[in-house]
C-alpha positions in Angstrom: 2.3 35.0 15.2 1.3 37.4 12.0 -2.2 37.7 13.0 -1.2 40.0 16.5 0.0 42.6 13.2 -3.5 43.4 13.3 -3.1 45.8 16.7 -1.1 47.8 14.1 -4.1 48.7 12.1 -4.8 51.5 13.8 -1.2 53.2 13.2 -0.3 52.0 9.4 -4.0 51.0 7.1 -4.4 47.5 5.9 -3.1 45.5 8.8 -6.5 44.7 9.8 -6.1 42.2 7.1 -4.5 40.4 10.1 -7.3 39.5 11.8 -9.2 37.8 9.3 -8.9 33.9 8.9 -9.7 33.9 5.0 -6.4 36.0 4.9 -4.4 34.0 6.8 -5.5 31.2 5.5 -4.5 32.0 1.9 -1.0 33.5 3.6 -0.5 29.8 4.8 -1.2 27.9 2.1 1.3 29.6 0.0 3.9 29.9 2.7 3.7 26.5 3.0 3.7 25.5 -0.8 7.0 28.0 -1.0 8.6 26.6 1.9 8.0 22.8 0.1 9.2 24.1 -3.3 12.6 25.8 -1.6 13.3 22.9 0.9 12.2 20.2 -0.8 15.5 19.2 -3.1 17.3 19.9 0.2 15.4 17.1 2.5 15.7 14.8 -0.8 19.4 15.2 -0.6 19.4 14.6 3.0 17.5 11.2 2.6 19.3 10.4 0.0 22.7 10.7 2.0 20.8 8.9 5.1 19.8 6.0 2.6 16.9 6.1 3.5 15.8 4.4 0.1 12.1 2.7 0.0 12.0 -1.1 0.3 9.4 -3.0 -1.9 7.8 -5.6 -1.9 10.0 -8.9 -2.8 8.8 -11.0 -5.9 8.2 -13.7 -3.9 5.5 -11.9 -2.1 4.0 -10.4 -5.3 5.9 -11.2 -8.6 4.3 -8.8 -10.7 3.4 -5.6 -8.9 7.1 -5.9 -7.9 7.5 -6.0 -11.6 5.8 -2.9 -12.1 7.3 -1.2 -9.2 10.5 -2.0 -9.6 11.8 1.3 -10.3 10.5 2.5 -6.7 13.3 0.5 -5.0 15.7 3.2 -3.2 13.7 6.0 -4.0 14.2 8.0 -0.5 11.1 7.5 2.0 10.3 9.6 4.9 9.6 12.2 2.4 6.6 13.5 5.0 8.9 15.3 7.2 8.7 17.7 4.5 5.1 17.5 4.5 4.7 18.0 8.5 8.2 20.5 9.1 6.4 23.1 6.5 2.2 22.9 7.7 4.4 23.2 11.3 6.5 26.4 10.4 3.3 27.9 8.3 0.9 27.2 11.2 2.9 29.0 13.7 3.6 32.5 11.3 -0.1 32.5 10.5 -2.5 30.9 12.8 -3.2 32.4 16.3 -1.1 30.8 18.8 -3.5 31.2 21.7 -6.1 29.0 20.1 -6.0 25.7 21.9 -7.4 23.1 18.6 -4.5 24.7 16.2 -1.5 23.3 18.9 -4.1 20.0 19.8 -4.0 19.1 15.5 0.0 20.1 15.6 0.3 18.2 18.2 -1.2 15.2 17.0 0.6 15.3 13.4 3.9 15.5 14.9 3.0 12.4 17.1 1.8 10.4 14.9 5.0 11.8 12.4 7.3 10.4 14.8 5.6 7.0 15.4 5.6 6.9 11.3 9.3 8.2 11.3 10.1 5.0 13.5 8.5 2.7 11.7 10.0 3.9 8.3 13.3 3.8 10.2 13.2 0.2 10.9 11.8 -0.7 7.1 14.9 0.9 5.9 17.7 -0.5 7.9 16.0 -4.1 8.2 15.6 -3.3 4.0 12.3 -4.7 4.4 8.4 -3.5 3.8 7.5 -4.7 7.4 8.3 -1.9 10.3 6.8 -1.5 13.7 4.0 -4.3 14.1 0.1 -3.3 13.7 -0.6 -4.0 17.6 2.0 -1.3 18.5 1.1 1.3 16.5 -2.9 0.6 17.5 -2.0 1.3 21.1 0.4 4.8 19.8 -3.3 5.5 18.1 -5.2 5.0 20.8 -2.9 6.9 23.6 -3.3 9.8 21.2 -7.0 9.4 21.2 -7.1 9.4 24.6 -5.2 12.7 24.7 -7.8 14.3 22.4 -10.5 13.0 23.8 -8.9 14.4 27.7 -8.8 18.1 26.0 -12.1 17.8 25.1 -14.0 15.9 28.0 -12.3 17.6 30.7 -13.1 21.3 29.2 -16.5 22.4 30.5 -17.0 25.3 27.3 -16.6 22.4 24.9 -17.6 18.9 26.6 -21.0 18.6 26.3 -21.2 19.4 22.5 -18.1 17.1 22.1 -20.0 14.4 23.4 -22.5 14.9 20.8 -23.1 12.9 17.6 -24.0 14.3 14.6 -24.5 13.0 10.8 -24.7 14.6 7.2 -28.1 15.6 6.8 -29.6 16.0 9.9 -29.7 19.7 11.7 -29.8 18.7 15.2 -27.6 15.4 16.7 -28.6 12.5 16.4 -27.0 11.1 19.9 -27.0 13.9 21.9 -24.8 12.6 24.7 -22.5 9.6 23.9 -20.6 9.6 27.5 -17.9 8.0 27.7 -18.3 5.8 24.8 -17.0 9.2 23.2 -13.4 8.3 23.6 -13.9 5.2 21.8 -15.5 7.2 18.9 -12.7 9.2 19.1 -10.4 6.3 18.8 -12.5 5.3 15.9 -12.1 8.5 13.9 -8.3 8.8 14.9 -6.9 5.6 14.4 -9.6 4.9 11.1 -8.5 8.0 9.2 -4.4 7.7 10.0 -4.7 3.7 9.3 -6.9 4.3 5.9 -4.2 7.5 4.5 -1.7 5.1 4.9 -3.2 2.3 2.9 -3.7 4.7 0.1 0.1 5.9 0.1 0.9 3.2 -2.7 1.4 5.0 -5.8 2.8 8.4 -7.0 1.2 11.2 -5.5 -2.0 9.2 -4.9 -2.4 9.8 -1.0 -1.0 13.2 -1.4 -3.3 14.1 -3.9 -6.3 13.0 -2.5 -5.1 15.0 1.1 -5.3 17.9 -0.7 -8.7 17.6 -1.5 -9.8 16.1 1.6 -7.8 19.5 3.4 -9.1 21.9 1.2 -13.0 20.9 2.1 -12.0 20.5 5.9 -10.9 24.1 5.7 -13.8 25.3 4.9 -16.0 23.0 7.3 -13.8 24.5 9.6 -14.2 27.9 9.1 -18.0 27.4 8.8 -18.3 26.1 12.1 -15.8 28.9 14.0 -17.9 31.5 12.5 -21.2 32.0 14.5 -23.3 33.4 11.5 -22.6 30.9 9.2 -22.7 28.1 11.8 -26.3 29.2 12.3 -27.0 29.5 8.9 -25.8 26.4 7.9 -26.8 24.9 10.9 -24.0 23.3 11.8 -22.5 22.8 15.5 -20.7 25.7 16.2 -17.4 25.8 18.1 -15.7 29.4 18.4 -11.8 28.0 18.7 -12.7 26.1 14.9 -12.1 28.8 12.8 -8.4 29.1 13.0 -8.2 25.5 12.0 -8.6 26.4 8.7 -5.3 28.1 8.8 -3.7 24.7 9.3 -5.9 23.1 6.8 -4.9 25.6 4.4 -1.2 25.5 5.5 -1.4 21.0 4.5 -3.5 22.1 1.2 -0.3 24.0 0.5 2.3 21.7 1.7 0.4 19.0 -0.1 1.0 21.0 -3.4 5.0 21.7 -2.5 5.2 17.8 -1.9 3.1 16.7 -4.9 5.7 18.8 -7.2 8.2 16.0 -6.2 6.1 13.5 -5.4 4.4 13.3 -8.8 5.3 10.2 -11.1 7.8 9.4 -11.1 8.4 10.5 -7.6 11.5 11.5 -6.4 10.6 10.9 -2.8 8.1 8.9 -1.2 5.9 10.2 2.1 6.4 7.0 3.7 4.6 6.3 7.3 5.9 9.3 8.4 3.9 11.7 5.9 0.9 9.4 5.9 -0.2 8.3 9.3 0.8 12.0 10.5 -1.7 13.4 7.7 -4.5 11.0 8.3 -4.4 11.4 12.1 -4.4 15.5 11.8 -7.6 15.2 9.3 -8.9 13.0 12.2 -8.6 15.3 14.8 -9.6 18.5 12.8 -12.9 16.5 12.0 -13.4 15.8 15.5 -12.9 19.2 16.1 -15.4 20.8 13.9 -18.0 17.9 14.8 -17.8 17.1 11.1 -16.4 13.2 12.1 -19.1 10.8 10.2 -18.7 13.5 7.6 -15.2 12.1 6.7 -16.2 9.2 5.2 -17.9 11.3 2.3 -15.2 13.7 2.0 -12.3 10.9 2.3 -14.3 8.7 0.3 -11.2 7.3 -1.6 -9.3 6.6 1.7 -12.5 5.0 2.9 -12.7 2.9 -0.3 -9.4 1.7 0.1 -9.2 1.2 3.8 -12.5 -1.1 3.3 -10.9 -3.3 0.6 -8.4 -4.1 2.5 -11.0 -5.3 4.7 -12.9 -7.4 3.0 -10.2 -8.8 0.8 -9.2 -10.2 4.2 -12.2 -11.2 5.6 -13.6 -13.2 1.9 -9.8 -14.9 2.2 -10.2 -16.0 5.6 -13.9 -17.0 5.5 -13.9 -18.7 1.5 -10.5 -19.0 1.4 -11.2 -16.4 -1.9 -10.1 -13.1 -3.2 -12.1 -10.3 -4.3 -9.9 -8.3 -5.9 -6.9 -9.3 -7.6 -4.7 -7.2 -4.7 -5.4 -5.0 -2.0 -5.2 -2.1 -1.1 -7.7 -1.4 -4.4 -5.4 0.9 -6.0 -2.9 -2.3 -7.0 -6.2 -4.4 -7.7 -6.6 -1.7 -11.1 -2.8 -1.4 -11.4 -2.6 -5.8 -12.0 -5.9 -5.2 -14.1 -4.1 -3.1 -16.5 -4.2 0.1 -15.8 -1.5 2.5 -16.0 -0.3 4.0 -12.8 -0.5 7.5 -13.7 -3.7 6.3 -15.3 -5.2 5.3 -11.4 -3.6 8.1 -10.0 -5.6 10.5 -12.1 -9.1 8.9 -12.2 -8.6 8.5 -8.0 -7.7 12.1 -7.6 -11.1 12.7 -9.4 -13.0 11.0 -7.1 -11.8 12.5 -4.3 -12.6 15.6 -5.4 -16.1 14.5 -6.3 -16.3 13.6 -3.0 -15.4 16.4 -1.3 -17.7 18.3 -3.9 -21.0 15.9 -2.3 -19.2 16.3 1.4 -19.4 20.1 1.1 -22.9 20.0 -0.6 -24.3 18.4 2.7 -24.4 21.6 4.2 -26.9 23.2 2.1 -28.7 19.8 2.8 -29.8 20.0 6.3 
């Protein structure tokens, strides 16, 4: 909406700021950080009065990470309509609002923010941790992939560089036409990234923290590959409706901030499903988008770290009837070795940022 106060440059000097992405960027970010820090005591009230209070895990289940824990129970969840209602209301004052991949990644965060919402919903009023089953919201993740993968497919500008495949290091791609076996990559990358944010959202500001990383490198992949000369220089695929998706990057690094203030231990609100499969799915769709997919898993390298516990924790119990880790997701496996939970929180927020640090550095590396 801002960025048409650019056809004013001509009558009052300076509005051509307007037109610039870096700008609005920046604009978005701290609209979005504001709009968390002046709302956020308000939506925590709201929750509070909905009793929407965060059900933990019973003792029976794990006797003494609900020990530790303890003092979560009731805290208000659904905290990530916060997170989504301010990247939303930023997006729309800065980013252009005929640019087809901003209202695709909006989109998909408030889809994927109302199958969260639902599945919070139930937790609370059945005042347990288990919501909507894992089958059900599969099949939510995978209609939504199917969507993203129609915009992209049935566009004749974009669809045969969608169908490409391309990996960190390499110039050119690597699978130059994946078909149709590009929706199930698509699937892949959607449902992989929502599914793995959520498994991180276990401690204070932990998920949050590490989004804002993950965001802050994705908005700068992004407005490398919307910007022709840079694209080429980097040589990286180049996709001119990208750049404006680093206005909504920008807008979640700065909602990510406005949440964290609240969210920091110990938190006075929780994401819950809501906040966490809705910000997972959007850094999903943004990678798609900027043909930065595989990239992810360097860049989310914490989400991917806890994601694959979880997977092998499962798979050693069900093959040797063993654990590898004391608990999964990995996080608790270092809280019930010890470790503090600020002390976790900390050193994991590091990594991510190391991450994204090697992520970004794969550009020069081509």
């Amino acid at each position: 909406m801002m960025y048409y106060l650019h056809l004013l440059s001509e009558q009052i000097k300076g509005f051509n700021v307007f037109s610039y992405v870096t700008f609005r960027a920046v604009a978005a970010a701290v609209t979005a950080f504001v709009l968390s820090l002046a709302f956020g005591n308000f939506v925590i009230r709201k929750l509070i009065a909905l009793k929407a209070g965060q059900p933990i895990r019973t003792a029976e289940e794990v006797h003494r990470l609900a020990e530790l824990h303890s003092a979560k129970q009731g805290v208000p969840t659904m905290g990530g309509v916060l997170v989504i209602g301010t990247v939303l209301v930023s997006s729309l004052i800065w980013a252009r609002p005929d640019n087809r991949f901003v209202w695709l990644a909006l989109f998909s965060m408030i889809y994927l923010g109302l199958l969260g919402f639902a599945d919070d919903y139930l937790k609370v009023t059945k005042k347990k941790s288990a919501g909507i089953s894992g089958r059900l919201k599969l099949v939510f993740q995978l209609a939504l992939a199917a969507i993203v993968g129609a915009v992209f497919l049935t566009n004749p500008l974009i669809e045969v560089q969608a169908r490409s495949l391309y990996l960190p290091f390499f110039k050119i791609p690597v699978v130059p036409d994946m078909g149709w076996v590009t929706l199930l990559f698509f699937a892949f990358v959607i449902t992989g990234s929502s599914n793995a944010v959520n498994l991180t959202d276990g401690l204070d500001g932990l998920a949050i923290g590490c989004t804002i990383t993950v965001a802050f490198a994705y908005s700068l992949l992004s407005y490398a590959a919307g910007n022709f000369r840079i694209a080429e220089y980097l040589q990286v695929p180049f996709y001119p409706y990208t750049g404006e998706l680093a206005v909504v990057c920008s807008a979640l690094v700065g909602a990510g901030l406005g949440f964290l203030w609240f969210n920091c231990h110990p938190a006075k609100v929780i994401m819950g499903d809501t906040g966490a499969l809705a910000i997972g799915g959007v850094i999903g769709v943004i990678a798609i988008c900027c043909k930065q997919e595989l990239l992810l898993a360097v860049v989310g390298g914490v989400f991917v770290l806890e994601a694959v516990s979880v997977i092998l924790q499962v798979l050693s119990f069900r093959l040797t009837g063993k654990r590898i880790f004391l608990m999964s997701p990995i996080h608790h496996h270092f809280e019930l070795s010890g470790w503090k939970e600020n002390t976790v929180i900390v050193r994991f927020w590091i990594l991510s940022a190391i991450f994204a640090l090697l992520g970004l550095a794969t550009l020069k590396l081509r």
